[in-house]
Chimera marker file (.cmm) of the C-alpha trace (Angstrom):
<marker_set name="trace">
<marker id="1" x="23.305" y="-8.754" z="184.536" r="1" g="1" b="0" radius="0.5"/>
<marker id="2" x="23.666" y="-6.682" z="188.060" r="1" g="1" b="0" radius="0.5"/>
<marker id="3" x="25.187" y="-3.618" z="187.764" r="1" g="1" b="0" radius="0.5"/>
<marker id="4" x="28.568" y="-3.869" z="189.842" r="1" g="1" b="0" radius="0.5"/>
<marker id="5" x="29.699" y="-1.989" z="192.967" r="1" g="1" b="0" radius="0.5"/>
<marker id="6" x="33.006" y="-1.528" z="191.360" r="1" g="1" b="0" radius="0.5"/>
<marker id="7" x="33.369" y="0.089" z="187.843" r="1" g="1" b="0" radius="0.5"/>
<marker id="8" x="36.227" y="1.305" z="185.480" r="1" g="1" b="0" radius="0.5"/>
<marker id="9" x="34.732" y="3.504" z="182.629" r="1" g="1" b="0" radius="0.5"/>
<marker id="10" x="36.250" y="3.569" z="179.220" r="1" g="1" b="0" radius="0.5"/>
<marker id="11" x="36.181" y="7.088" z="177.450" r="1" g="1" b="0" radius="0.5"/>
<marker id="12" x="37.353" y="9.218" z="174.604" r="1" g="1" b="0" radius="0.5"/>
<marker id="13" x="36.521" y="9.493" z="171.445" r="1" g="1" b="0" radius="0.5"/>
<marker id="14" x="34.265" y="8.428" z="168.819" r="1" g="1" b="0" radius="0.5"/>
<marker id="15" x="35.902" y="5.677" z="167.234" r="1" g="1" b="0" radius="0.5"/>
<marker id="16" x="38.599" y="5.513" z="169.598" r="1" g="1" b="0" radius="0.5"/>
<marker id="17" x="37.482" y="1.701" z="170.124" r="1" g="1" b="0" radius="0.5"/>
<marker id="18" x="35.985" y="1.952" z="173.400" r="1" g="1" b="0" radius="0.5"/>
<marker id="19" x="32.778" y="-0.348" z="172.662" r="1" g="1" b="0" radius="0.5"/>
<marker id="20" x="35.690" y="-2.945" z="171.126" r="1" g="1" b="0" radius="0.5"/>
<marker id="21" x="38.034" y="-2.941" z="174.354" r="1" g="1" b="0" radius="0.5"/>
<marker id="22" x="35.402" y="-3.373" z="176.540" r="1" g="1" b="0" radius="0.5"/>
<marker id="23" x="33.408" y="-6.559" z="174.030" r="1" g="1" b="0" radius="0.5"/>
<marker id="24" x="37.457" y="-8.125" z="174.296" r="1" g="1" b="0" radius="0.5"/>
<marker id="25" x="37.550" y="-8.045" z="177.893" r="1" g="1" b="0" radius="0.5"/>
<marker id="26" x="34.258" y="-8.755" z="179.230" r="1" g="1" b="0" radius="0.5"/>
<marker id="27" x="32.752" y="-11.970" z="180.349" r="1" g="1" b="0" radius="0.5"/>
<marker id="28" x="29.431" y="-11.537" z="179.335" r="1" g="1" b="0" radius="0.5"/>
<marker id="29" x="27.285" y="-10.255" z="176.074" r="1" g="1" b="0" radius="0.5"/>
<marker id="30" x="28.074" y="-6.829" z="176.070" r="1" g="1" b="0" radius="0.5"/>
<marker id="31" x="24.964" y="-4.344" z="176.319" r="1" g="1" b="0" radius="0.5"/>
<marker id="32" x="25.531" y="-1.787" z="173.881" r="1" g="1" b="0" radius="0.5"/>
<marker id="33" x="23.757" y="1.236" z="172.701" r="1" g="1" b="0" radius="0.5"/>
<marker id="34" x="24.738" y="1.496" z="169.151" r="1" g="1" b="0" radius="0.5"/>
<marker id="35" x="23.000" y="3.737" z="167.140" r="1" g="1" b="0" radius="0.5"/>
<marker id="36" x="23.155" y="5.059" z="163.168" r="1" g="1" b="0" radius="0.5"/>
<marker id="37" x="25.655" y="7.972" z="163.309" r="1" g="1" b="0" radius="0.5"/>
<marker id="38" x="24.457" y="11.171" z="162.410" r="1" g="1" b="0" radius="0.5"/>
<marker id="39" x="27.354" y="13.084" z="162.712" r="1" g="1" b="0" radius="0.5"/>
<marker id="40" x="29.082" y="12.021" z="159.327" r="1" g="1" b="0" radius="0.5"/>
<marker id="41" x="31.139" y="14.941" z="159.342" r="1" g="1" b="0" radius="0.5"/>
<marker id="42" x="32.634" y="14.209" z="162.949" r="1" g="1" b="0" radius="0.5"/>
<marker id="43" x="33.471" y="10.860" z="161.862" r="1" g="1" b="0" radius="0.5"/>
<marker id="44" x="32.561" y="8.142" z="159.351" r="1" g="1" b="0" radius="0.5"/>
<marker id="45" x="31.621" y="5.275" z="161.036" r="1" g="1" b="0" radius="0.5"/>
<marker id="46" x="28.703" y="3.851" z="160.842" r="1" g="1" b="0" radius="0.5"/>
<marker id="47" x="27.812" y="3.349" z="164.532" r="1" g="1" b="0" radius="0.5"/>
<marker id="48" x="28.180" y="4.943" z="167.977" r="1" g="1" b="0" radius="0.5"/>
<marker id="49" x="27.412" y="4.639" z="171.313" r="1" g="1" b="0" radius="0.5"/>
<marker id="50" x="24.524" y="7.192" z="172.230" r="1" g="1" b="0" radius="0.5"/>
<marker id="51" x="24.472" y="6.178" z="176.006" r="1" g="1" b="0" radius="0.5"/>
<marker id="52" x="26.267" y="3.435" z="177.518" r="1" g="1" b="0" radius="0.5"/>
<marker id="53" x="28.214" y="0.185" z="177.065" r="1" g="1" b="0" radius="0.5"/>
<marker id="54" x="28.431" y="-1.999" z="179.856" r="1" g="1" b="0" radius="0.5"/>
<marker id="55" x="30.296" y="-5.397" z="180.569" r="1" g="1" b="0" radius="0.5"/>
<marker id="56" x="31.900" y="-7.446" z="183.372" r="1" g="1" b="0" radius="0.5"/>
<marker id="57" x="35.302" y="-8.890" z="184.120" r="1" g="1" b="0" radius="0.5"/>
<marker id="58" x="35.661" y="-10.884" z="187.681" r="1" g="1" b="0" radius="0.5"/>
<marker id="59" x="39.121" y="-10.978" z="189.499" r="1" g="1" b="0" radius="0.5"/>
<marker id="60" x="40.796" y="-14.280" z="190.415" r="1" g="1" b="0" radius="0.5"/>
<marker id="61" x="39.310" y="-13.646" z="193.996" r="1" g="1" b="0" radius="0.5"/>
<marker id="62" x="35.547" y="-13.502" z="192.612" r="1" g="1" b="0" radius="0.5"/>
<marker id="63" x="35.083" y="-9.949" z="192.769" r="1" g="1" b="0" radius="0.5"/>
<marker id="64" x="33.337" y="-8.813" z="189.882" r="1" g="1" b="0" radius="0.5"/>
<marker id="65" x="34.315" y="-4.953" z="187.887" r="1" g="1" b="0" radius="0.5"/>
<marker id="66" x="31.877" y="-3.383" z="185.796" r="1" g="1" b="0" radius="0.5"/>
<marker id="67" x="33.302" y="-1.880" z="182.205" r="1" g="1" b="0" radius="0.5"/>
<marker id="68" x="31.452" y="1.200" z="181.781" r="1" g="1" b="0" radius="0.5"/>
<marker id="69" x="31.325" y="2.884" z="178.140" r="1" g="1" b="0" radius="0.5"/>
<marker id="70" x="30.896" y="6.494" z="177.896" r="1" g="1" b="0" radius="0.5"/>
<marker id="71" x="29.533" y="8.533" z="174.680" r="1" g="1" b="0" radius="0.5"/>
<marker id="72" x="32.551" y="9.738" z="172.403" r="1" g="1" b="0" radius="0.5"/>
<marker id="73" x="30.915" y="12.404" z="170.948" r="1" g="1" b="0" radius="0.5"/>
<marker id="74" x="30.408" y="15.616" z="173.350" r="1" g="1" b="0" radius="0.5"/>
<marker id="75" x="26.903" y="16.037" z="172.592" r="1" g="1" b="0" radius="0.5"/>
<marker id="76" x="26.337" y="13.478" z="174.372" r="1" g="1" b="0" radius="0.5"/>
<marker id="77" x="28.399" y="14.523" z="177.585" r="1" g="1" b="0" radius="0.5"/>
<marker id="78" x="25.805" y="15.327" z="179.565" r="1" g="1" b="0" radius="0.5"/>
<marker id="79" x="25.808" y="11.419" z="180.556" r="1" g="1" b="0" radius="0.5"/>
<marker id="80" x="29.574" y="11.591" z="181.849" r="1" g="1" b="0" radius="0.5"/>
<marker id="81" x="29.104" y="12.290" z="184.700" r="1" g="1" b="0" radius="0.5"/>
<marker id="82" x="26.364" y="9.661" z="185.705" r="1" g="1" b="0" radius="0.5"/>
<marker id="83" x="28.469" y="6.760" z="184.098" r="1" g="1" b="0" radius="0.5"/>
<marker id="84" x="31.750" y="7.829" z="186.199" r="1" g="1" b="0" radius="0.5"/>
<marker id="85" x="29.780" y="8.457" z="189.328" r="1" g="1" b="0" radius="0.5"/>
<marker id="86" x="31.743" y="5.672" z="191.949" r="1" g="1" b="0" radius="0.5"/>
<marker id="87" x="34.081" y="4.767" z="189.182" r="1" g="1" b="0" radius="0.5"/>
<marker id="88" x="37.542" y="3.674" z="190.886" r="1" g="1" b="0" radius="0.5"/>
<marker id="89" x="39.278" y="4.705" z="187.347" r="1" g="1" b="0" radius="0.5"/>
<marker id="90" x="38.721" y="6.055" z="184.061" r="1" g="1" b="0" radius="0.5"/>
<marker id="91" x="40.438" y="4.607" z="180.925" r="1" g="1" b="0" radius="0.5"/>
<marker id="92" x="40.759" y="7.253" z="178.150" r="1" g="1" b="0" radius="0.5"/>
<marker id="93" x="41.073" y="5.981" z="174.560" r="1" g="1" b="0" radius="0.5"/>
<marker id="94" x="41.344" y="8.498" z="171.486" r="1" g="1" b="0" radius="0.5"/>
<marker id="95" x="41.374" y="7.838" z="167.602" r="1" g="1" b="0" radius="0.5"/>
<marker id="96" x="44.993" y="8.140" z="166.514" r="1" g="1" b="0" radius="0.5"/>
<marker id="97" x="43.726" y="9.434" z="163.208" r="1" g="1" b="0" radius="0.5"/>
<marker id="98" x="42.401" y="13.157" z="163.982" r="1" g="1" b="0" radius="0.5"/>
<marker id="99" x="44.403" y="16.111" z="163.593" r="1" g="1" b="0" radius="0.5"/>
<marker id="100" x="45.602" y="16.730" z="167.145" r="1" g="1" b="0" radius="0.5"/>
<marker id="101" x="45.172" y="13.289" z="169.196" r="1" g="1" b="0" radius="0.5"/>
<marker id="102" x="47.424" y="14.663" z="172.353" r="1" g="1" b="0" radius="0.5"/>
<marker id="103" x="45.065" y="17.746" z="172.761" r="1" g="1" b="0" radius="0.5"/>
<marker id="104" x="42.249" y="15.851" z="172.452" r="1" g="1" b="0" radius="0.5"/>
<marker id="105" x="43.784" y="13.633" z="175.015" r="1" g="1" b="0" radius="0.5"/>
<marker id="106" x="43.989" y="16.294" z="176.833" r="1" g="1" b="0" radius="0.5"/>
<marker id="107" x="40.534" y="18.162" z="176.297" r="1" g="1" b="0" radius="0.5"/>
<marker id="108" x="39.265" y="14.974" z="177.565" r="1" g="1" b="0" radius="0.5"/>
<marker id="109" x="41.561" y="13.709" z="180.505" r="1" g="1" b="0" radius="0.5"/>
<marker id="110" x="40.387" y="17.709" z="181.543" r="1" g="1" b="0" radius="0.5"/>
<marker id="111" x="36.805" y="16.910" z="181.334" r="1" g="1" b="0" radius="0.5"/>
<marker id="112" x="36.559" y="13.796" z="183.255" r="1" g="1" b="0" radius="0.5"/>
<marker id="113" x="39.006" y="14.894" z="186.254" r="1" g="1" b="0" radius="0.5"/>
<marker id="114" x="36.653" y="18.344" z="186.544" r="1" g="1" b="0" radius="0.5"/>
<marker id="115" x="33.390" y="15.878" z="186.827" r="1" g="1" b="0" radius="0.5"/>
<marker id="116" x="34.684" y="13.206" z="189.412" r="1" g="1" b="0" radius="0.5"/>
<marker id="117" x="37.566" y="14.145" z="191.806" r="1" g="1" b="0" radius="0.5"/>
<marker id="118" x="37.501" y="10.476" z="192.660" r="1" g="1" b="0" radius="0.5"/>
<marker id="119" x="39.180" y="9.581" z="189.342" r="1" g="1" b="0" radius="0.5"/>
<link id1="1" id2="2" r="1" g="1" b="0" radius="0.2"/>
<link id1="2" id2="3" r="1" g="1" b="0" radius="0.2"/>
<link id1="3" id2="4" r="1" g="1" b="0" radius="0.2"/>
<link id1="4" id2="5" r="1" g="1" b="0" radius="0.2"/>
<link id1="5" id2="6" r="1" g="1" b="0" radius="0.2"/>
<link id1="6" id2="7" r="1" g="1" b="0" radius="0.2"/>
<link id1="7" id2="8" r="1" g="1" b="0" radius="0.2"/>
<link id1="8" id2="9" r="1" g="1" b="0" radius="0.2"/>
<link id1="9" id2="10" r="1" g="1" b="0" radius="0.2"/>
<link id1="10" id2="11" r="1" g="1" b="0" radius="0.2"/>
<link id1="11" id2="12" r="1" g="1" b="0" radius="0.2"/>
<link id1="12" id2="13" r="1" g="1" b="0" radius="0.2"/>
<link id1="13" id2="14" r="1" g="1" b="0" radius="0.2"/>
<link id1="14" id2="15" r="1" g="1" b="0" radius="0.2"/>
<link id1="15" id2="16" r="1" g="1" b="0" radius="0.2"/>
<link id1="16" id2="17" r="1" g="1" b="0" radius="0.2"/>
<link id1="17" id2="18" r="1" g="1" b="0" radius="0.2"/>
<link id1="18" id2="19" r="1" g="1" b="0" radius="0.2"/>
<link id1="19" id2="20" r="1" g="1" b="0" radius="0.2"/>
<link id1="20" id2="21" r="1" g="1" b="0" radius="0.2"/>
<link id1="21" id2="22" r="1" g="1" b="0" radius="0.2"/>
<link id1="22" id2="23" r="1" g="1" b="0" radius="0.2"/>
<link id1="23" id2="24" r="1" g="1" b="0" radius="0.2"/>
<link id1="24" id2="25" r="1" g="1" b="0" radius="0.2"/>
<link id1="25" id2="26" r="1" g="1" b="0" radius="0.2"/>
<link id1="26" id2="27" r="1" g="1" b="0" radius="0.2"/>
<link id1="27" id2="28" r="1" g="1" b="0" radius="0.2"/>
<link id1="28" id2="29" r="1" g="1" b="0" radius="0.2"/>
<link id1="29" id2="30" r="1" g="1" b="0" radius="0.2"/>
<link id1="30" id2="31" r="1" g="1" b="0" radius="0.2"/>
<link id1="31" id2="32" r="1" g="1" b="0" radius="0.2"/>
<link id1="32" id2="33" r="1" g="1" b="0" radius="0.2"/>
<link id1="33" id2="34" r="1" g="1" b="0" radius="0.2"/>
<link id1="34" id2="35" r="1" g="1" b="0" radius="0.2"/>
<link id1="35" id2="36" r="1" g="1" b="0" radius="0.2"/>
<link id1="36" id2="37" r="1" g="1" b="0" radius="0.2"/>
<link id1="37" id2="38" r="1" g="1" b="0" radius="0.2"/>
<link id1="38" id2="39" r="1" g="1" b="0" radius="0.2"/>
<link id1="39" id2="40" r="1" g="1" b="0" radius="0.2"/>
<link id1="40" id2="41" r="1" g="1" b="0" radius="0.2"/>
<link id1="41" id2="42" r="1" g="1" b="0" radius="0.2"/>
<link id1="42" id2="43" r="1" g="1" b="0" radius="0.2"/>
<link id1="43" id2="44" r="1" g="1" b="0" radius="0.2"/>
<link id1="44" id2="45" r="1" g="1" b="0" radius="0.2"/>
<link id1="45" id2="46" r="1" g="1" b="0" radius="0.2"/>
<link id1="46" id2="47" r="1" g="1" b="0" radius="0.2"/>
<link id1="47" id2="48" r="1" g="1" b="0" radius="0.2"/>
<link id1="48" id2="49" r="1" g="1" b="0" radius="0.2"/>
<link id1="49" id2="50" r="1" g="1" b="0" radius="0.2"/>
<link id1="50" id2="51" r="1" g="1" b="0" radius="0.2"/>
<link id1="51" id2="52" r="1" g="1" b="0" radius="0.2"/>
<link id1="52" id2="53" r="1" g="1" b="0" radius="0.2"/>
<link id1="53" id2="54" r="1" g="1" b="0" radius="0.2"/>
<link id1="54" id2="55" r="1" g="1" b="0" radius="0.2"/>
<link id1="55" id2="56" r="1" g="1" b="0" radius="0.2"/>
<link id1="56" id2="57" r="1" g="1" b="0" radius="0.2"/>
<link id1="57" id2="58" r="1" g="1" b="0" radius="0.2"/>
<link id1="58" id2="59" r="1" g="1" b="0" radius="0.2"/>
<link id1="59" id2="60" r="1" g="1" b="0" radius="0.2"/>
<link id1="60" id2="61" r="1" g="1" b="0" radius="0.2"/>
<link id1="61" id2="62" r="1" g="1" b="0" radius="0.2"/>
<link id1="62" id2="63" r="1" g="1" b="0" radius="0.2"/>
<link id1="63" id2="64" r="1" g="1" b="0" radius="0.2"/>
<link id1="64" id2="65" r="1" g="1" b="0" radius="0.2"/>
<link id1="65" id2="66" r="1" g="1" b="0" radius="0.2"/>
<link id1="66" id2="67" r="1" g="1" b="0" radius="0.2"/>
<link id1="67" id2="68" r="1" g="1" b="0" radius="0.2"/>
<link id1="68" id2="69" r="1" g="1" b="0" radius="0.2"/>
<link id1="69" id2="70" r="1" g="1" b="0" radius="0.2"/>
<link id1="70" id2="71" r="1" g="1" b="0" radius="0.2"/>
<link id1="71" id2="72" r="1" g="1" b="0" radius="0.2"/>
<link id1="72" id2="73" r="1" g="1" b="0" radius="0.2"/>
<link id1="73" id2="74" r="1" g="1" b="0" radius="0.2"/>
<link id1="74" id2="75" r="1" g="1" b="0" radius="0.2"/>
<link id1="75" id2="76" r="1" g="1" b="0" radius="0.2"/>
<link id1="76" id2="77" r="1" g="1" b="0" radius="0.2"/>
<link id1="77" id2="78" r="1" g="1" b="0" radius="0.2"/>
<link id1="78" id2="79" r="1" g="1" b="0" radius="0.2"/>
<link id1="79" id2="80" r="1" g="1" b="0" radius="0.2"/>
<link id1="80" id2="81" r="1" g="1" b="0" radius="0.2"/>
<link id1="81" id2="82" r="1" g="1" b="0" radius="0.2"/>
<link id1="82" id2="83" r="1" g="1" b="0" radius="0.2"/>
<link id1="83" id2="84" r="1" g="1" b="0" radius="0.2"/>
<link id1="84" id2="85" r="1" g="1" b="0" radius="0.2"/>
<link id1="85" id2="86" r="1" g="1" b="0" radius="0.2"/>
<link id1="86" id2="87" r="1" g="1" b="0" radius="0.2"/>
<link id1="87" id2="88" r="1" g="1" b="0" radius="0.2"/>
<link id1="88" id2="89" r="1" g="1" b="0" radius="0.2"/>
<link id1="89" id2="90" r="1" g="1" b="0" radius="0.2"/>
<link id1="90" id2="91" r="1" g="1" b="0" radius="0.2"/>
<link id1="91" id2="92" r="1" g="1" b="0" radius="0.2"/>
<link id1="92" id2="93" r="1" g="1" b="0" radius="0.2"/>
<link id1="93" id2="94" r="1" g="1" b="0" radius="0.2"/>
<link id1="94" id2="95" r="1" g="1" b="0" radius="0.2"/>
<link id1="95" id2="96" r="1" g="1" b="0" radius="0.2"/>
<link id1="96" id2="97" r="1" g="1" b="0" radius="0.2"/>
<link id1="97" id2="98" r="1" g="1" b="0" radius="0.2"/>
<link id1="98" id2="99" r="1" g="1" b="0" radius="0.2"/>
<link id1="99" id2="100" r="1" g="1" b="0" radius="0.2"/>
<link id1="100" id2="101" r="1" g="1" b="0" radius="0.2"/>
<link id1="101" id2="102" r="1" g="1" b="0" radius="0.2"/>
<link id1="102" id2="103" r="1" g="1" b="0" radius="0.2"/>
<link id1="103" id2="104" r="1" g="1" b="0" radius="0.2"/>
<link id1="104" id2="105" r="1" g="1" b="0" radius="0.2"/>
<link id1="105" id2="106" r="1" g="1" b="0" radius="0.2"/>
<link id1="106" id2="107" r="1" g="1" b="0" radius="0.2"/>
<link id1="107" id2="108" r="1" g="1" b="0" radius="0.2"/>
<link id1="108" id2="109" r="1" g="1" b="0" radius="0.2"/>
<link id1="109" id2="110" r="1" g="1" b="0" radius="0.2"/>
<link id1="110" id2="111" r="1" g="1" b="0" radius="0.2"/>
<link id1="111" id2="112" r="1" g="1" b="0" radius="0.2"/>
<link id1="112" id2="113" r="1" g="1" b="0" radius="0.2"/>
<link id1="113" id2="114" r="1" g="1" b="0" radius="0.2"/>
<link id1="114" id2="115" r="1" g="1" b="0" radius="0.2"/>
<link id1="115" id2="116" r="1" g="1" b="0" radius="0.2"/>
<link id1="116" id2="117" r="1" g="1" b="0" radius="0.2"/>
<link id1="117" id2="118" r="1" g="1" b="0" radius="0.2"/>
<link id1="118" id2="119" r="1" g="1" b="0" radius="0.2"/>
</marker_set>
């Protein structure tokens, strides 16, 4: 695996199925970083990302696009910034299920454009 020139990052939320999209698209093993969740009360899954996912996708003229996984939960965003760092977009993904999805949307789609003016 070589990290690519080109990346799109996938954020959002924990749970929001970030780690998923990015396993369905890419054409190798994903690397995740998966770790037991210790933030039952922020969510109940088992899982979550505690640093990056990473995968590849190549375009019909052999160019190669890293998918780049952020951290849902905002303890962790301290590592945002790194991951989007030369990112050419940001995908944000948020769990349907919590109490205000479009602010948290929002809260988010704030967060990234304040750390990369790029994206």
């Amino acid at each position: 695996m070589i990290l690519q020139q080109y990346k799109i990052v996938f954020a959002g939320s924990m749970g929001a199925g970030k780690t998923e999209a990015i396993k369905s698209l890419s054409e190798i093993p994903v690397l995740a970083t998966e770790a037991f969740n210790t933030d039952q009360a922020a969510h109940e899954k088992q899982q979550t990302t505690v640093g990056i996912d990473y995968g590849e996708i190549t375009l019909e003229d052999g160019v190669k696009i890293g998918l780049y996984g952020t951290p849902g939960q905002t303890r962790f965003d301290f590592i945002w910034t790194v991951i989007c760092e030369g990112a050419i977009g940001v995908i944000l993904l948020i769990d349907h299920s919590v109490e205000a999805p479009l602010e948290e949307l929002e809260a988010y789609l704030e967060s990234f454009k304040s750390q990369n003016n790029n994206i």
